[in-house]
C-alpha positions in Angstrom: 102.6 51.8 -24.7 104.3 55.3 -23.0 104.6 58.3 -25.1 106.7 60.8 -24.3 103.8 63.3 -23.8 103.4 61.1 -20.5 106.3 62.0 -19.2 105.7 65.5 -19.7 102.1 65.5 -17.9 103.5 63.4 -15.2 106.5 66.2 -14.8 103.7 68.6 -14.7 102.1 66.8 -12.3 104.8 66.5 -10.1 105.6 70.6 -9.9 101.9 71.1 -9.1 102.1 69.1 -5.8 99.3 68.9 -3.8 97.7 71.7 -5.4 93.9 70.4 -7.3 93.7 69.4 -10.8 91.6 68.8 -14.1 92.3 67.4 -17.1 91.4 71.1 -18.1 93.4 72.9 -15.7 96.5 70.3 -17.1 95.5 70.9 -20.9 95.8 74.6 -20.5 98.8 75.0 -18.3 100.5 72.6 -21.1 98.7 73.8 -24.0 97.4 70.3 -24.7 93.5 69.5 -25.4 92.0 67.7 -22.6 91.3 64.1 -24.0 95.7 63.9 -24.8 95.8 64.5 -21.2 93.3 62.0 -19.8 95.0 59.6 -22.5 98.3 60.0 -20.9 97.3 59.7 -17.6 95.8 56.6 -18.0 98.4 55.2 -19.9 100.9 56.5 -16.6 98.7 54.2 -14.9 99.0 51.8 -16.5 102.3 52.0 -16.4 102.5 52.5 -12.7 103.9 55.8 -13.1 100.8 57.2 -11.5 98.5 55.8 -8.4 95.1 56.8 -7.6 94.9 58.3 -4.1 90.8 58.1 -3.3 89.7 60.2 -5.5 93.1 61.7 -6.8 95.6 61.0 -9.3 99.6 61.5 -8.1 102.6 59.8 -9.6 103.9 57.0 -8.2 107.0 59.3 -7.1 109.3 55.3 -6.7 108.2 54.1 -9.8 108.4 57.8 -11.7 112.2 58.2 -10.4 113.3 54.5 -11.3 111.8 55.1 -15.0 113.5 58.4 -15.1 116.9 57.5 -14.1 117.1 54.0 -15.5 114.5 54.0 -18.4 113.9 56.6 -20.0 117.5 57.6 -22.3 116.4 54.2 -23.9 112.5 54.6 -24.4 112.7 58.6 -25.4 116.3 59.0 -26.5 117.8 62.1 -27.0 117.9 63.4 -31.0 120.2 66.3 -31.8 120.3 68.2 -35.4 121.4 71.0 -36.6 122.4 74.6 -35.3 119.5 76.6 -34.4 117.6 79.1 -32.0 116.5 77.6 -28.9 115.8 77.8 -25.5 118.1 75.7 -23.4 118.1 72.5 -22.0 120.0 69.9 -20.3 123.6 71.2 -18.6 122.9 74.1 -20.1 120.3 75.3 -18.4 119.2 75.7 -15.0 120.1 74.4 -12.3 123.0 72.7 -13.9 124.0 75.5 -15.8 125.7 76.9 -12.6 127.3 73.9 -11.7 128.6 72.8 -15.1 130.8 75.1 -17.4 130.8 74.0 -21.0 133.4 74.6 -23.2 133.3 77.6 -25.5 134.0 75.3 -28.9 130.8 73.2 -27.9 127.3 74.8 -29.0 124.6 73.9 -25.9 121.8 72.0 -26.4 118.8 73.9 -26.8 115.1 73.0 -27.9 114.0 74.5 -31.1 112.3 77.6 -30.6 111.6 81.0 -32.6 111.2 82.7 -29.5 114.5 81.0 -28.2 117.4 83.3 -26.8 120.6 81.5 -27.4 121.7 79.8 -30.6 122.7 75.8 -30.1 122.4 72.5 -31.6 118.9 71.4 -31.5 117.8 68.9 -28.9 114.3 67.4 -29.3 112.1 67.4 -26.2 109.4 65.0 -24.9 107.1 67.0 -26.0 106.8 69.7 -28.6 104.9 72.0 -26.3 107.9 72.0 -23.9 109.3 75.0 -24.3 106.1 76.9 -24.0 105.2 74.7 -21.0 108.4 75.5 -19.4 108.5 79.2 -20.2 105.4 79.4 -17.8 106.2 77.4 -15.0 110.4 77.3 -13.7 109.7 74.5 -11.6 108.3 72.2 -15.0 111.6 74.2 -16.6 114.3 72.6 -14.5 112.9 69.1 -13.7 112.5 69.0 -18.1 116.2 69.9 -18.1 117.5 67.8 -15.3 115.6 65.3 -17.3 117.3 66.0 -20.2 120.6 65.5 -18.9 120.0 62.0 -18.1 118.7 61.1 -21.3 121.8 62.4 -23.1 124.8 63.9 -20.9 128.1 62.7 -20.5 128.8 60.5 -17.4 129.2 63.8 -15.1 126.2 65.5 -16.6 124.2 62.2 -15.5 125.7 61.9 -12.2 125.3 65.2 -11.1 121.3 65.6 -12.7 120.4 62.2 -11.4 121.5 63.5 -7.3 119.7 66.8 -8.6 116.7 65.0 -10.1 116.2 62.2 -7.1 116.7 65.0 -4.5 113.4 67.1 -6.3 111.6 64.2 -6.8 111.9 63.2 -2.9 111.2 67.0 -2.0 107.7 66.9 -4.2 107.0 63.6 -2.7 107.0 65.1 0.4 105.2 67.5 -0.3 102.4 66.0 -1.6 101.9 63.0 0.6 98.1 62.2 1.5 96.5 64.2 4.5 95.1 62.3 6.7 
C-alpha cells in the first residue's frame, strides 16, 4: 500500500533527473534514513510509479502523472486546521502564486512550520519533512505545491496546476530519458 512519503521520494526523484543516486544521497537531501527510502521505492514499484532502467531506478513519468492528477486528492487528501506559521503551498506559492491572486479575506494555505514566513491556515503535506525538503531544493518546492493544488484547489486552481504539473513532468521526462 502507497504512503504518502512515496510520493514525496518519487517528486524528489523526478527534480533530480538524470543526475546519480543512493538511497543515501535521497535520505539526506530529504532528511529521511535510508531504509524509509528504499521502502518507498519499492513500494513505487510496486505500484508502477517507478521502472527499473538496467541498473537504475526512474519513475514511470505516465503512470506518476496519471496518479497525480487523477489519484492522489483521494488517496492523500488535503487536511486543513487552524491558523498558523507556515511556509506556503498550493496557489499560494510559486509558480501559481503569480498567476493566481487570492482574496485578501482568505488566509493561504501554508505547511506548518516555526521557521515559516507568512501566517495561514495550516495545510498538511505528504510528508512532514516537506518544508525542509523544499527549503533546499526550488525545483522539489514547486512541483510539492503544484501538487498541492490538485489535491485541494478550487476547479481553476486544479486546472491551471494540472497544465503546470503535466507540462514539468513532460520537461523532466525528457530530460532524463535513457542514453543510449
Amino acid at each position: 500500500m502507497l504512503k504518502p512519503q512515496d510520493i514525496f521520494v518519487l517528486l524528489k526523484l523526478v527534480v533530480m533527473g538524470s543526475r546519480p543516486w543512493s538511497y543515501t544521497i535521497l535520505a539526506v537531501e530529504l532528511g529521511m534514513s535510508s531504509s524509509q527510502i528504499h521502502s518507498a521505492v519499492k513500494r513505487a514499484l510496486a505500484a508502477k510509479l517507478a521502472v527499473r532502467q538496467s541498473e537504475k531506478i526512474a519513475p514511470n513519468f505516465r503512470n506518476l502523472e496519471e496518479f497525480l492528477i487523477h489519484g492522489l486528492k483521494y488517496v492523500f487528501w488535503a487536511e486543513q486546521g487552524e491558523m498558523t506559521r507556515g511556509m506556503p503551498t498550493a496557489y499560494a506559492a510559486p509558480p501559481l502564486a503569480e498567476l493566481l491572486v487570492s482574496t485578501a479575506a482568505e488566509p493561504p494555505p501554508v505547511w506548518p512550520d516555526p521557521d515559516g514566513e507568512i501566517r495561514g491556515i495550516a495545510f498538511r503535506p505528504l510528508h512532514k519533512l516537506a518544508p525542509q525538503a523544499a527549503r533546499a531544493d526550488k525545483n522539489l518546492y514547486e512541483l510539492l505545491t503544484l501538487v498541492d493544488a490538485v489535491r485541494s484547489g478550487r476547479a481553476r486552481e486544479r486546472e491551471i496546476a494540472t497544465k503546470k504539473l503535466r507540462m514539468r513532468l513532460e520537461q523532466y521526462a525528457s530530460d532524463n530519458k535513457p542514453q543510449p
